[in-house]
C-alpha positions as CSV (number, residue, x, y, z in Angstrom):
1,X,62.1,73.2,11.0
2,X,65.6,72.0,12.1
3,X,66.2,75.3,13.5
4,X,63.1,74.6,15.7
5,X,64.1,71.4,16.6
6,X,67.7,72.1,17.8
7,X,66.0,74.8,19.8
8,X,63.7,72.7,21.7
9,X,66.0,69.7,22.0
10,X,68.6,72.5,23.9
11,X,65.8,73.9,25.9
12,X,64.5,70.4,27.1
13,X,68.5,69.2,27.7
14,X,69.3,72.3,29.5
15,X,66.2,71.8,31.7
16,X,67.2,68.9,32.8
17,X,70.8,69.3,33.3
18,X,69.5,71.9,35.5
19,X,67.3,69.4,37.4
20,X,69.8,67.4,37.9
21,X,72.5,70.2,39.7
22,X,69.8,70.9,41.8
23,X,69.0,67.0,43.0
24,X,73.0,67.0,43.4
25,X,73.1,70.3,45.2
26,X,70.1,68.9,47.7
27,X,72.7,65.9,48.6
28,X,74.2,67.0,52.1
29,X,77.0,65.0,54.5
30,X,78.7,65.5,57.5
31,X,81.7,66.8,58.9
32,X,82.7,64.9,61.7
33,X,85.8,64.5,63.9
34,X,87.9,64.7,66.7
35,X,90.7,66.9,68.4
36,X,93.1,65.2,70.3
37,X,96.7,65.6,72.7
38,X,99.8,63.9,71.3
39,X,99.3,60.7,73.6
40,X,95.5,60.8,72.2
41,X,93.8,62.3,75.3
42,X,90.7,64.4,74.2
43,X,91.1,68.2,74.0
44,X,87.9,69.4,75.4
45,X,85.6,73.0,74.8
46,X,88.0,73.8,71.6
47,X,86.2,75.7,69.1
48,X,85.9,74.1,65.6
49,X,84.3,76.4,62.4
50,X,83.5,75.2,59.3
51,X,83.7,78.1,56.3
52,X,81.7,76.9,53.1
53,X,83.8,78.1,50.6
54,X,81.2,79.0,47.5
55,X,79.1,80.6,50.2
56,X,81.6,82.1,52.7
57,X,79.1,81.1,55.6
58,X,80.5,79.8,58.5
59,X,79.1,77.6,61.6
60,X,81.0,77.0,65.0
61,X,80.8,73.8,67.0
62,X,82.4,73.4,70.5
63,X,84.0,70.0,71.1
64,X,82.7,67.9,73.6
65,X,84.6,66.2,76.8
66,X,86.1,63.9,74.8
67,X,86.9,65.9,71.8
68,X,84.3,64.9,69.3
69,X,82.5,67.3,67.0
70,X,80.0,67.2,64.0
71,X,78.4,69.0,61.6
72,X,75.6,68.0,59.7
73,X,73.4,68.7,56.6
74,X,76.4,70.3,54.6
75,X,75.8,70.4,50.9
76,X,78.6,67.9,49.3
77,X,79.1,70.0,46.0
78,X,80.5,72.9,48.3
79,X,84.5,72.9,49.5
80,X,85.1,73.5,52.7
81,X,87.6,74.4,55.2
82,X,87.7,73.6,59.2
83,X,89.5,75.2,61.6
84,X,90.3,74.4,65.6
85,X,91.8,76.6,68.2
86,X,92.0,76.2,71.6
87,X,92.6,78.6,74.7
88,X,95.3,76.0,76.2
89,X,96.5,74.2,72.7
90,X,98.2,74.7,69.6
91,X,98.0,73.4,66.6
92,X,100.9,73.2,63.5
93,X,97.7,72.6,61.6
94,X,94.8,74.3,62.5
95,X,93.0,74.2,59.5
96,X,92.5,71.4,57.2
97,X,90.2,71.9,53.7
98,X,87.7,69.2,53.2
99,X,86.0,68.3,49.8
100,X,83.5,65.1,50.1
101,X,84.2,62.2,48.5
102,X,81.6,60.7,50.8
103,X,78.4,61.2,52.7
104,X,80.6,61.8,55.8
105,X,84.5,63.2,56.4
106,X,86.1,62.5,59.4
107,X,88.9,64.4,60.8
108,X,91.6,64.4,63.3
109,X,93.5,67.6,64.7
110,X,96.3,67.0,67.1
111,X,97.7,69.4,69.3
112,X,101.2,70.2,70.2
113,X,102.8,69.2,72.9
């Protein structure tokens, strides 16, 4: 009877631990950000990709005239890592990794001068 118990008291906990990754998992946030000069002048059409790194998909942005980008509906539990290039910048860092500790991460790329 113990034996029976233990059994169904591990099934029941296991189902909802399981329930409960899969709420988590659901969660989503942004990416957000912007790519900028040295005196803070927006660097516009770069290219921005975000790699998931559980899932190895990737999604590309193009920044806007001002430099602003965003990705949206990214699943929090996941580490990821974002990467700008540009036809007329560089960048000493091009690629920054970002793991949520909020619904939305901001970032700021500067290019050289």
């Amino acid at each position: 009877m113990k034996l029976k118990t233990f059994v169904l008291s591990f099934i029941f906990l296991a189902s909802v631990a399981a329930g409960a990754a899969r709420a988590q998992s659901s969660v989503t946030g942004s990416i957000t950000g912007r790519i900028v000069t040295a005196n803070g002048t927006g660097v516009r059409r770069a290219s921005v990709t975000v790699m998931n790194l559980t899932t190895f998909e990737t999604q590309t942005r193009i920044a806007n005239d001002f430099g602003y980008f965003r990705f949206n509906d990214l699943p929090i539990i996941n580490l990821y890592v974002v990467t700008v290039g540009s036809k007329r910048h560089s960048f000493n860092f091009a690629s920054q990794l970002v793991q949520f500790t909020d619904l939305e991460h901001n970032l700021l790329f500067i290019a050289e001068e």
